[in-house]
PyMOL Python script that loads the backbone (N, CA, C, O; Angstrom):
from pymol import cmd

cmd.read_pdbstr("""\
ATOM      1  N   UNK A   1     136.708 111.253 112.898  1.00  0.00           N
ATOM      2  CA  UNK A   1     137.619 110.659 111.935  1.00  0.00           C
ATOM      3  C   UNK A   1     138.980 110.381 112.572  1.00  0.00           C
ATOM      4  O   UNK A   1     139.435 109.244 112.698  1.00  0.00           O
ATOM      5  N   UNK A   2     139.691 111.670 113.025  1.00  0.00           N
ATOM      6  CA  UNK A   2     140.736 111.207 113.957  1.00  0.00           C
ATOM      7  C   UNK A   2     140.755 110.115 114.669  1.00  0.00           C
ATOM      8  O   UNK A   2     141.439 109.200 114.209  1.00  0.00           O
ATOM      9  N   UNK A   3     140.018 109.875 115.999  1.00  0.00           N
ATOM     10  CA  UNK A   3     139.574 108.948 116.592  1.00  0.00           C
ATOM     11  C   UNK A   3     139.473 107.389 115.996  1.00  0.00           C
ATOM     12  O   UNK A   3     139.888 106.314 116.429  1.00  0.00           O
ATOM     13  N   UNK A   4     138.809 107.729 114.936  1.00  0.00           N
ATOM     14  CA  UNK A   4     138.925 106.013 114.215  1.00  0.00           C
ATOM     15  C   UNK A   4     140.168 105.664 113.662  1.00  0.00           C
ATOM     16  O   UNK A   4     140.613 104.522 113.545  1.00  0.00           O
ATOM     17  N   UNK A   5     140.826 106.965 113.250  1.00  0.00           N
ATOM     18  CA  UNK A   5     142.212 106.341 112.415  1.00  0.00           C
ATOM     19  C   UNK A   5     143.232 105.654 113.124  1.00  0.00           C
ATOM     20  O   UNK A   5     143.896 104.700 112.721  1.00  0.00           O
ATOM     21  N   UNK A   6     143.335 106.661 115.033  1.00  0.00           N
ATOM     22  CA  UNK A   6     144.274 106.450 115.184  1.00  0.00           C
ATOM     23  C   UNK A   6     143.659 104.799 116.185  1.00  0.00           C
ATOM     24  O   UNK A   6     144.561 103.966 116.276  1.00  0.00           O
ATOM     25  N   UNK A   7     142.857 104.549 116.579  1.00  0.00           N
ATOM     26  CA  UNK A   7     142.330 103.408 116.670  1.00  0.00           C
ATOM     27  C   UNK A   7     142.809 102.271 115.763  1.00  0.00           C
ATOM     28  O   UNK A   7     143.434 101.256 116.069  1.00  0.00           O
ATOM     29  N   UNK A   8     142.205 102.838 114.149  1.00  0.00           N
ATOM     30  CA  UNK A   8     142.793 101.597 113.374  1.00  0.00           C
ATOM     31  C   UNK A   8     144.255 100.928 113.634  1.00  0.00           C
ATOM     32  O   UNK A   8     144.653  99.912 114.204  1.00  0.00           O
ATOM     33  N   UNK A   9     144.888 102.071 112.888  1.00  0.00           N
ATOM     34  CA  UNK A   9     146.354 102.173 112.915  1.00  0.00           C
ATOM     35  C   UNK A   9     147.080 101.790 113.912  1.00  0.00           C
ATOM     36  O   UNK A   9     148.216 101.440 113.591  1.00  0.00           O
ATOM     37  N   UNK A  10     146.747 101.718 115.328  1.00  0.00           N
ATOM     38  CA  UNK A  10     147.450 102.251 116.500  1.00  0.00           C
ATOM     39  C   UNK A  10     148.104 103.169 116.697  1.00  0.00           C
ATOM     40  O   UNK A  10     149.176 103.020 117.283  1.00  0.00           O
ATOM     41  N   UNK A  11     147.677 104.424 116.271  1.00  0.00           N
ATOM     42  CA  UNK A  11     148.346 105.645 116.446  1.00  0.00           C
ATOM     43  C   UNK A  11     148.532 106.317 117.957  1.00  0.00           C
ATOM     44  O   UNK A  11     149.247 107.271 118.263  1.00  0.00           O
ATOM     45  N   UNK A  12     147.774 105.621 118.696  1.00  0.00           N
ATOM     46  CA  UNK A  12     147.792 106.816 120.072  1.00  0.00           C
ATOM     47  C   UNK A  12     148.584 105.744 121.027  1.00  0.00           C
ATOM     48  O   UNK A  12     149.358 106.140 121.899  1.00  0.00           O
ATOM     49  N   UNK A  13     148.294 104.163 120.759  1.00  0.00           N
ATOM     50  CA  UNK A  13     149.046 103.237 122.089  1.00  0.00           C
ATOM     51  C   UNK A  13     149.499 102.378 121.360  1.00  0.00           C
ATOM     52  O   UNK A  13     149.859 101.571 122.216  1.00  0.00           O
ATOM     53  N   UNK A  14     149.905 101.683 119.883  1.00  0.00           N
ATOM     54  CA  UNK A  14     150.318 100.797 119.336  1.00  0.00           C
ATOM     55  C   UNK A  14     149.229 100.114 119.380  1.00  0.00           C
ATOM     56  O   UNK A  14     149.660  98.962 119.345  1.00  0.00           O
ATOM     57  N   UNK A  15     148.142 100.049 119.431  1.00  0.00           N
ATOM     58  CA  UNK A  15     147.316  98.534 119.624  1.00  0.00           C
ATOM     59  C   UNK A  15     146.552  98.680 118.202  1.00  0.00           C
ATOM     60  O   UNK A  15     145.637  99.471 118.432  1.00  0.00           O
ATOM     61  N   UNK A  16     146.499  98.334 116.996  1.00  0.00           N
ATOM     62  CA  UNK A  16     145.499  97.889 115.863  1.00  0.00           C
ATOM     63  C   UNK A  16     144.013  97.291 116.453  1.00  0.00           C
ATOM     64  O   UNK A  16     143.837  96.328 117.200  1.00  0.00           O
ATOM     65  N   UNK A  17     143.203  98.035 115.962  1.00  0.00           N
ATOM     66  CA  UNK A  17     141.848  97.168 116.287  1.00  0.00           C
ATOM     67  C   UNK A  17     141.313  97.539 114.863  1.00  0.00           C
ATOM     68  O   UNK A  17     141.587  98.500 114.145  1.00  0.00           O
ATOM     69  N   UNK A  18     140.254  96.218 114.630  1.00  0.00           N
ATOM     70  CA  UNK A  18     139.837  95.921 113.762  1.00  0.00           C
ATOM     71  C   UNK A  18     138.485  96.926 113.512  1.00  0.00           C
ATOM     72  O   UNK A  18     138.130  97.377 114.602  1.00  0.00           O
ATOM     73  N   UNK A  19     137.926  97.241 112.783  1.00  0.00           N
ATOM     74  CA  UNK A  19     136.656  98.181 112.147  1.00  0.00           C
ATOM     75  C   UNK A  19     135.440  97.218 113.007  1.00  0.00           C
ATOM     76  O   UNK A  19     134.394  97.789 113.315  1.00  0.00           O
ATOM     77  N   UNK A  20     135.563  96.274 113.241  1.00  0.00           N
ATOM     78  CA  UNK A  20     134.443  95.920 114.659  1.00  0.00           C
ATOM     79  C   UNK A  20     135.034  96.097 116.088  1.00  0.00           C
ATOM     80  O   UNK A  20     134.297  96.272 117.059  1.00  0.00           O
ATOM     81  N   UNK A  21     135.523  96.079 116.123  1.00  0.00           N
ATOM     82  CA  UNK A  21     135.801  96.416 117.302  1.00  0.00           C
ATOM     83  C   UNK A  21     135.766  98.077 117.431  1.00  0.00           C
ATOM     84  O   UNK A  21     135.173  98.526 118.412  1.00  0.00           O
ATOM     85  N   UNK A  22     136.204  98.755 116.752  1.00  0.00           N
ATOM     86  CA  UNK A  22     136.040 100.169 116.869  1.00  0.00           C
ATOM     87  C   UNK A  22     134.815 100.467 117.035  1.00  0.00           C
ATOM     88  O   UNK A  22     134.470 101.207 117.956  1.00  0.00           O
ATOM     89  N   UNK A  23     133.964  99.946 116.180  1.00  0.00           N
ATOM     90  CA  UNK A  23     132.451 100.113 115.712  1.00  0.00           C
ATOM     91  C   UNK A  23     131.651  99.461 117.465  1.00  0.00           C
ATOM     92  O   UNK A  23     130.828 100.122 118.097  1.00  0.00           O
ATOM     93  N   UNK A  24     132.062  98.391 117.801  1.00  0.00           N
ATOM     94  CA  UNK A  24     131.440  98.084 118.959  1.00  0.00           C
ATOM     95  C   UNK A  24     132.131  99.204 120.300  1.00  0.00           C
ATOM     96  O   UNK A  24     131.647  99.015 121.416  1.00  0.00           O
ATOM     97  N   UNK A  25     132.841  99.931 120.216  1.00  0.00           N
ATOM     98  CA  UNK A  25     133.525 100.750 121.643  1.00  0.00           C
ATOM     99  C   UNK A  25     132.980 102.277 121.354  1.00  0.00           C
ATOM    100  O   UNK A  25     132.850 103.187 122.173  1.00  0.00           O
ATOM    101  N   UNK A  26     132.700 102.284 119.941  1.00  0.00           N
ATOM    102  CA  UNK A  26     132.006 103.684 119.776  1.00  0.00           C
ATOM    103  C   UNK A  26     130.548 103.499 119.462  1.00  0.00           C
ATOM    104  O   UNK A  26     130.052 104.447 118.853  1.00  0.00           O
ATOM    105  N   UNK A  27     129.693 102.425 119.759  1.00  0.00           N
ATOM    106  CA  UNK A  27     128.566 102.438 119.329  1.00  0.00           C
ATOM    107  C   UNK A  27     128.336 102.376 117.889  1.00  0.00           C
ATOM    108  O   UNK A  27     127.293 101.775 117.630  1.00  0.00           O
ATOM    109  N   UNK A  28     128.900 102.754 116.984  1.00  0.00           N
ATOM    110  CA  UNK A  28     128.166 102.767 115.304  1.00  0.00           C
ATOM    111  C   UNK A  28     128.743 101.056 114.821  1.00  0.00           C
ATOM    112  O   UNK A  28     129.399 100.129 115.295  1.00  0.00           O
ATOM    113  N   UNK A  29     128.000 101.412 113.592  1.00  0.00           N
ATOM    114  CA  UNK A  29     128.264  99.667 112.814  1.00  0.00           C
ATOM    115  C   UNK A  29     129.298  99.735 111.945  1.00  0.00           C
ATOM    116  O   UNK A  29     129.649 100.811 111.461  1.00  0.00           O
ATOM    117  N   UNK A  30     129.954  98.454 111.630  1.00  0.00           N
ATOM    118  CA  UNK A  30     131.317  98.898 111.198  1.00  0.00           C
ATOM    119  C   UNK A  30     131.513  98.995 110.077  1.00  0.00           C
ATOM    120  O   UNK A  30     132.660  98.971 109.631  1.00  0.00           O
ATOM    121  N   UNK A  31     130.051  99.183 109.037  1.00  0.00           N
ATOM    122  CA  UNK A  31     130.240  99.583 108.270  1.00  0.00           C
ATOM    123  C   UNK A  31     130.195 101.571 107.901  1.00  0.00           C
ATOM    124  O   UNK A  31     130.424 102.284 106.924  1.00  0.00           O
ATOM    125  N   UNK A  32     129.774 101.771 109.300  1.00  0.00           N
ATOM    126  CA  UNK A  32     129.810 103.913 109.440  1.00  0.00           C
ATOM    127  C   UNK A  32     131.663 103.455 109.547  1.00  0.00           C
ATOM    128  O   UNK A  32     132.528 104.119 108.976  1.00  0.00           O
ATOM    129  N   UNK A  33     131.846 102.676 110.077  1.00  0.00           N
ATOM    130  CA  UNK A  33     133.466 103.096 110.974  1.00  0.00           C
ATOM    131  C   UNK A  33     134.188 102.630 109.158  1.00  0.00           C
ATOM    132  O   UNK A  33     135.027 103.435 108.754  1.00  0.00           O
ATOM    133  N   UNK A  34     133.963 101.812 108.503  1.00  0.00           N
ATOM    134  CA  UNK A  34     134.327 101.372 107.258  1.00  0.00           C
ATOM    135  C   UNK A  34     134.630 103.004 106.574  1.00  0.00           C
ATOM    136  O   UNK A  34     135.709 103.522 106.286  1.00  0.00           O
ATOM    137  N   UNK A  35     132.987 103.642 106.434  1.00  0.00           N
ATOM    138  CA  UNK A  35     133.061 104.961 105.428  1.00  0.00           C
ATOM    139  C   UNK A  35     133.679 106.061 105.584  1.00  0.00           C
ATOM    140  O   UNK A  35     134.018 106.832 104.686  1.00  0.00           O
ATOM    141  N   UNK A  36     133.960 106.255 107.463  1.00  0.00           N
ATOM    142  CA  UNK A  36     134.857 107.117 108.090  1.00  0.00           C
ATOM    143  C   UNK A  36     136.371 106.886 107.930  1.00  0.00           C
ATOM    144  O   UNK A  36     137.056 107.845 107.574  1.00  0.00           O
ATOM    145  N   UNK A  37     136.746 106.114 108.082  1.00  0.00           N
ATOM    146  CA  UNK A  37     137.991 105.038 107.587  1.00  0.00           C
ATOM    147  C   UNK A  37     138.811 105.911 106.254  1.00  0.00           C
ATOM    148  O   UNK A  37     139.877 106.525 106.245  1.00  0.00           O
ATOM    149  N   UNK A  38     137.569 105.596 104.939  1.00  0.00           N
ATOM    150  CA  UNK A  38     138.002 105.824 104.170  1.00  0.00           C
ATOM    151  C   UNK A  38     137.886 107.361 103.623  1.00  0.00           C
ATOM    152  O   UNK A  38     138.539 107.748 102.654  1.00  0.00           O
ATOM    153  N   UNK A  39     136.986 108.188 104.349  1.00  0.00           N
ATOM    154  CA  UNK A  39     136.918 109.764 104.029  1.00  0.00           C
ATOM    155  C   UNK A  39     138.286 110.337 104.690  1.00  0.00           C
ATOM    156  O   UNK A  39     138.981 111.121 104.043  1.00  0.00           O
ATOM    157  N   UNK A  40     138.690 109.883 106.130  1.00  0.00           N
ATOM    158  CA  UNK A  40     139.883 110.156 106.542  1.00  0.00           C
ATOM    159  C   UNK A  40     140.689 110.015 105.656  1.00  0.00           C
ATOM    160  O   UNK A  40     141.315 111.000 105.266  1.00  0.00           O
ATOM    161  N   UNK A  41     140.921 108.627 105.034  1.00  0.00           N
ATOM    162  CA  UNK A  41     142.055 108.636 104.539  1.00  0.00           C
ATOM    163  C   UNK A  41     142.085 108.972 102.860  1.00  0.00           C
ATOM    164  O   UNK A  41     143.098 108.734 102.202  1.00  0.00           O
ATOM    165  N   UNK A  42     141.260 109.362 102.450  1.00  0.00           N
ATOM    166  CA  UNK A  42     141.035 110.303 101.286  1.00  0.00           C
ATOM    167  C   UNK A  42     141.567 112.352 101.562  1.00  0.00           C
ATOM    168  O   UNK A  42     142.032 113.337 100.989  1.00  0.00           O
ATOM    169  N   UNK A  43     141.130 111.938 102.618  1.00  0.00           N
ATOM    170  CA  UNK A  43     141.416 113.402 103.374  1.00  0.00           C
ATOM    171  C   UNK A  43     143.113 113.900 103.486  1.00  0.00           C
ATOM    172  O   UNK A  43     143.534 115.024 103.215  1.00  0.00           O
ATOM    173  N   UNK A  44     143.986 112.633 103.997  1.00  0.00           N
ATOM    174  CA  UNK A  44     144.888 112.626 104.369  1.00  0.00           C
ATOM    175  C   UNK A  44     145.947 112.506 102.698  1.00  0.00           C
ATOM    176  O   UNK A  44     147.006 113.063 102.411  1.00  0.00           O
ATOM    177  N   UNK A  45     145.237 111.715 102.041  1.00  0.00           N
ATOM    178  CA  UNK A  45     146.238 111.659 100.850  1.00  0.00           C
ATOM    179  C   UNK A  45     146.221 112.459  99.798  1.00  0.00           C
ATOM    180  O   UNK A  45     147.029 112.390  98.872  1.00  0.00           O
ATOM    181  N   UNK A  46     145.032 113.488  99.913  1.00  0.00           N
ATOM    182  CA  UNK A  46     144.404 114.813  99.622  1.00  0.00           C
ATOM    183  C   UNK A  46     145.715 115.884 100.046  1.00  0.00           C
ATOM    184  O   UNK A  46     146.247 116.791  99.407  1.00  0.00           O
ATOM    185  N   UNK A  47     145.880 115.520 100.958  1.00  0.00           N
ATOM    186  CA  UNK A  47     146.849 117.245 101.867  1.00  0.00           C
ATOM    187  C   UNK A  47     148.318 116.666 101.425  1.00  0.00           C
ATOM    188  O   UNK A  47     149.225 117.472 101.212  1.00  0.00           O
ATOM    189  N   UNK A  48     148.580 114.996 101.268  1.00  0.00           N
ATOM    190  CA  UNK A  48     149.694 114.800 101.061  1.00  0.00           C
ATOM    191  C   UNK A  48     150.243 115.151  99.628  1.00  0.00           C
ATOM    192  O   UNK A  48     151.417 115.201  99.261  1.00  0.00           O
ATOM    193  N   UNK A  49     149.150 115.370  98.950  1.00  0.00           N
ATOM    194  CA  UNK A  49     149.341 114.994  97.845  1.00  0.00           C
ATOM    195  C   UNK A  49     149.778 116.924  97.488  1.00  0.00           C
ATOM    196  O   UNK A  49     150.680 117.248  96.716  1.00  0.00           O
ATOM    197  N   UNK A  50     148.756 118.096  98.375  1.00  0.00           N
ATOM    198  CA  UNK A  50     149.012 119.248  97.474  1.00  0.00           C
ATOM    199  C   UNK A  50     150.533 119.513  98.470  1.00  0.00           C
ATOM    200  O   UNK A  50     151.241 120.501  98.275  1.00  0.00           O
ATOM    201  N   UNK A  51     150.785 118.689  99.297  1.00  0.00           N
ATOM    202  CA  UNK A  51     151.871 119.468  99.993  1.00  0.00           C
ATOM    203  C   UNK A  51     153.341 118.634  99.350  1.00  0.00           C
ATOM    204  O   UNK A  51     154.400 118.804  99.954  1.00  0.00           O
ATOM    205  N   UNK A  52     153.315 118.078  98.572  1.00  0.00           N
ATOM    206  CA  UNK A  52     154.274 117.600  97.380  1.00  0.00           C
ATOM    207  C   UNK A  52     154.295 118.456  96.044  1.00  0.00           C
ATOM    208  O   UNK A  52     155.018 118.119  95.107  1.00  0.00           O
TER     209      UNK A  52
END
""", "prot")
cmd.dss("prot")
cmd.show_as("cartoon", "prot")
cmd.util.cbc("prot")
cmd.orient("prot")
């Protein structure tokens, strides 16, 4: 999950890549990288949310 977010986002080098392209550099289809995507970020607005 990490891995895909900060991919999406450009979290680790600035670069945005798109959910195919992630999906083609990690092997899965971009619709796994789609569902990971969004459990992360359910995850993330989950912790934001009890730490408010």
């Amino acid at each position: 999950e990490r891995q895909v977010i900060e991919m999406r986002y450009g979290l680790f080098n600035g670069l945005k890549e798109t959910q195919r392209e992630i999906a083609r550099k990690l092997g899965i289809s971009r619709s796994y990288v789609s569902r990971i995507e969004k459990r992360a970020l359910k995850k993330l607005i989950r912790e934001i949310s009890i730490e408010m």
